[in-house]
C-alpha positions, 0 to 999 in steps of 0.5 A: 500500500505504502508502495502504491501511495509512492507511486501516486504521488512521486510528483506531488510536493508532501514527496518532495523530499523522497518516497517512503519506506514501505516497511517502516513506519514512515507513512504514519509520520507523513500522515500525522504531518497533515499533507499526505491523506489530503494529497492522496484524496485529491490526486484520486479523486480531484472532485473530493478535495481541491488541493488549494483548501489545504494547508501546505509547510513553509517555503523555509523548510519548516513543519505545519503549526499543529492548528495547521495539521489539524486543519488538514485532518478535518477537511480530509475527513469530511472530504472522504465522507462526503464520498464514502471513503471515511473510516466510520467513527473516525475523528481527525485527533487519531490522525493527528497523532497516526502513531499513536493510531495505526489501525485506523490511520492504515485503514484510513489510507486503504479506503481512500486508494480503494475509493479513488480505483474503484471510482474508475470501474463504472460505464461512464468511465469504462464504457466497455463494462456495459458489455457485462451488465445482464438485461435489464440491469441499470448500470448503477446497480451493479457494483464495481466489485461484481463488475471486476468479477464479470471482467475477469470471468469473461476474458476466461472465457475469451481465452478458453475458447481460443486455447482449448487445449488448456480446458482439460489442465484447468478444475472444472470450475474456473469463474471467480466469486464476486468476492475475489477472495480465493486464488485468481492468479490463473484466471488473472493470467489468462485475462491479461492474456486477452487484453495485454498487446504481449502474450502471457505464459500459456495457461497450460504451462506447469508452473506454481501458483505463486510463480505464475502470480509474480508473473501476472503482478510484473506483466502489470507493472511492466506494461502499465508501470504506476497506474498498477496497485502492486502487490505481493505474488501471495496476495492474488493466491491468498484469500486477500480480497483487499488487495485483489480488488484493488490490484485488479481494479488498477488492471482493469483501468489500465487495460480497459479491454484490450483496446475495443470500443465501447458504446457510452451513448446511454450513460454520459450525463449523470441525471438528476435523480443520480447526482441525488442519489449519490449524495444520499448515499454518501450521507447515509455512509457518514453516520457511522453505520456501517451500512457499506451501501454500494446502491441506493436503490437496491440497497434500501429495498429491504427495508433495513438499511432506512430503519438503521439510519432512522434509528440513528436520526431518533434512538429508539424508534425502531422496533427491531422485533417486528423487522425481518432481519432477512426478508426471503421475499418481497412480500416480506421485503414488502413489510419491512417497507411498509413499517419503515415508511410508519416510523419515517411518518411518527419522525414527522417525515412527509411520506404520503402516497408511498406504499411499502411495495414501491420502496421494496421494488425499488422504485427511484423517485418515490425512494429518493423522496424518502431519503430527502425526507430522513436527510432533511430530518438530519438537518432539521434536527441540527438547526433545531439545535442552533434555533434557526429554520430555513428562512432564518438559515438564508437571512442569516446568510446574507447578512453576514456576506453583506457584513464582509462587504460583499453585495452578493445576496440571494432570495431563495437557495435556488437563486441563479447567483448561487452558481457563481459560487462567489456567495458561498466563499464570501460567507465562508470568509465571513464565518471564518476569515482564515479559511480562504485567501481572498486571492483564490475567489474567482469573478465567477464569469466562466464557466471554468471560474465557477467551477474552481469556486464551487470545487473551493467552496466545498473543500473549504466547508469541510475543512471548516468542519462543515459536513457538506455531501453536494458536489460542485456540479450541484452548486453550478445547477442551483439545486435548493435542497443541497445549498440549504444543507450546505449553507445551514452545515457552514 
């Protein structure tokens, strides 16, 4: 892992002064320094953290004030949750003092590699995946880690049918689980077989799991150099799924699919409907819960997940008695819908006209109503504790942008002059005068200033320790209901 983060980031200046030692404990020092998680995060996914929000050391060579640091831990925090990529439970003391914490400081790095490869295994990135989805699937519900299963399974058998001969050398079952939890290292050279433009060892060769795993992991390497996440020959035949998922998903990235052409026609734009699905999805992962969603929809078809976060919302609510644990059917799935939707409507949440069977069949609109409805109750429930409702959230908004001397101000939170993003900065300037250099506030005139002021103004909420799940795209577009949130978590 310390290799891979290396390799990411050999350019980027928290590096500057070498790579670390991948068998000391260099990476937890870097990590307790301030620069290297945020570093990672944003070089992964550059729409989760812009880099100017972070504090970086002095030209004169000396370290970050502790305040400084502790900044850093706090906007990455919330930048990784606003993603789905926090440790649950995590606070930014532990990585402050990383040493101290090395279990959750390591675990904190893993999941944010994994979050930045696995980002990349989807049809709008790898159009050539939606050769693998099955009738009727939508692209969003298949999960990456069943998709990296499916691309390895169908180069298997690409190559079996070419070779023949190498079927009768092979156990009778070669497709992978979606768990990628047992020996690939076989399937894995026959895969890279097809996709790589230099043939592999022929699969009929005798030759040692481990030595045909070294084979595959220096093929990799050799052919796509740091975009590969090395790992150790053991790990593709150990049951390892973290570093096999991870492994094959750089794989997948790095050789697409040898080269063919996909068709992305359906799924360019996201709609909606997704960009709101995605954000409560990644509120829902930042309660602590554990709930490890990979679909909003297939996820909440139970029931179970909405009943864990409305416990959340309001402790005892829930009566886990009359909850099928394991629904067999939808008519149970149905049930469990049905009396979540109850205890949404006693939290005082608007639910009318949605019955059990809609959420237990997945049907989008009606299920993203709900998950505003508990989202909404989240914030709520948090501007209850300062005293305030959404009107009182805007007026306070424009006084204090008007008090920074700026005459920006909005009428509703869906106010065209939100998509500047000039507003938010100023308010964050107002709030909190050290958050953000003047000098880094664009006009907002082009379409490429407002997206650098909407990128800045996300990243400088969470490093305000704001709470913030919408992403610039939906600052650009005005939507009301995430400026709100935004506004109020500020």
């Amino acid at each position: 892992m310390v290799s891979h983060i290396n390799n990411v980031l050999r350019d980027a200046p928290v590096l500057s002064g070498g790579p670390m030692n991948p068998l000391g404990n260099d990476v937890l020092h870097k990590v307790a320094d301030g620069e290297l998680l945020g570093s990672l995060l944003a070089t992964s996914d550059p729409d989760a953290l812009d880099l100017r929000a972070l504090n970086t050391a002095p030209l004169d060579g000396s370290d970050l004030s502790p305040e400084a640091q502790l900044e850093n831990h706090t906007l990455l925090v919330n930048a990784a949750a606003s993603v789905g990529a926090a440790v649950p439970m995590i606070h930014e003391t532990q990585l402050l003092y990383a040493p101290q914490h090395k279990q959750v400081a390591l675990q904190q790095a893993y999941n944010i590699i994994k979050h930045g490869l696995l980002s990349k295994i989807n049809v709008m990135t790898q159009p050539h995946l939606a050769a693998l989805l099955a009738d009727g699937e939508k692209p969003g519900q298949v999960p990456p880690e069943a998709l990296l299963s499916r691309w390895i399974n169908k180069h298997v058998d690409d190559y079996l049918r070419q070779h023949p001969q190498d079927r009768r050398r092979l156990p009778t079952e070669v497709a992978v689980s979606e768990t990628l939890d047992g020996d690939i290292s076989t399937q894995l050279a026959m895969a890279l077989h097809q996709v790589a433009k230099e043939p592999m060892l022929s699969v009929g060769n005798s030759i040692l799991p481990t030595a045909r795993a070294k084979q595959v992991v220096d093929h990799a390497i050799a052919a796509a150099g740091p975009k590969i996440f090395a790992v150790a020959p053991s790990d593709l035949t150990q049951p390892r799924p973290r570093m096999q998922q991870c492994f094959v998903a750089s794989v997948v990235d790095a050789f697409g699919d040898g080269g063919e052409e996909g068709e992305l026609d359906t799924y360019e734009e996201e709609t909606n409907d997704a960009a709101e699905g995605r954000v409560f999805k990644n509120w829902a992962a930042s309660l602590g819960l554990k709930l490890n969603m990979k679909d909003l929809y297939a996820d909440s078809c139970t029931g179970i997940v909405l009943l864990k976060v409305m416990e959340r919302l309001q402790p005892g609510s829930v009566d886990w008695s009359r909850v099928k644990g394991s629904p067999k059917n939808r008519y149970e799935k149905g049930d469990n819908c049905e009396y979540a939707l109850g205890v949404a409507r006693k939290l005082g949440c608007k639910v009318v006209g949605i019955q059990g069977s809609d959420i237990a069949e997945g049907n989008e609109k009606l299920l993203l109503a709900v998950w505003w409805q508990l989202m909404r109750k989240d914030l709520l429930q948090f501007l209850d504790e300062l005293d305030m409702d959404s009107a009182h959230v805007l007026a306070w908004a424009n006084a204090r942008v008007l008090s920074a001397g700026c005459d920006v101000q909005l009428s509703k939170f869906g106010d065209p002059a939100v998509k500047s993003g000039v507003f938010l900065l100023e308010l964050m300037r107002a709030v909190a005068p050290l958050a953000i250099r003047e000098d880094l506030i664009k006009p907002g005139i082009t379409e490429l200033e407002r997206q650098l002021n909407a990128k800045l103004a996300i990243s400088t909420a969470h490093k305000m320790g704001a709470r913030v799940f919408c992403g610039w795209q939906d600052i650009l577009e005005a939507r009301p209901k995430l400026v709100l949130s935004m506004i109020a978590a500020v």
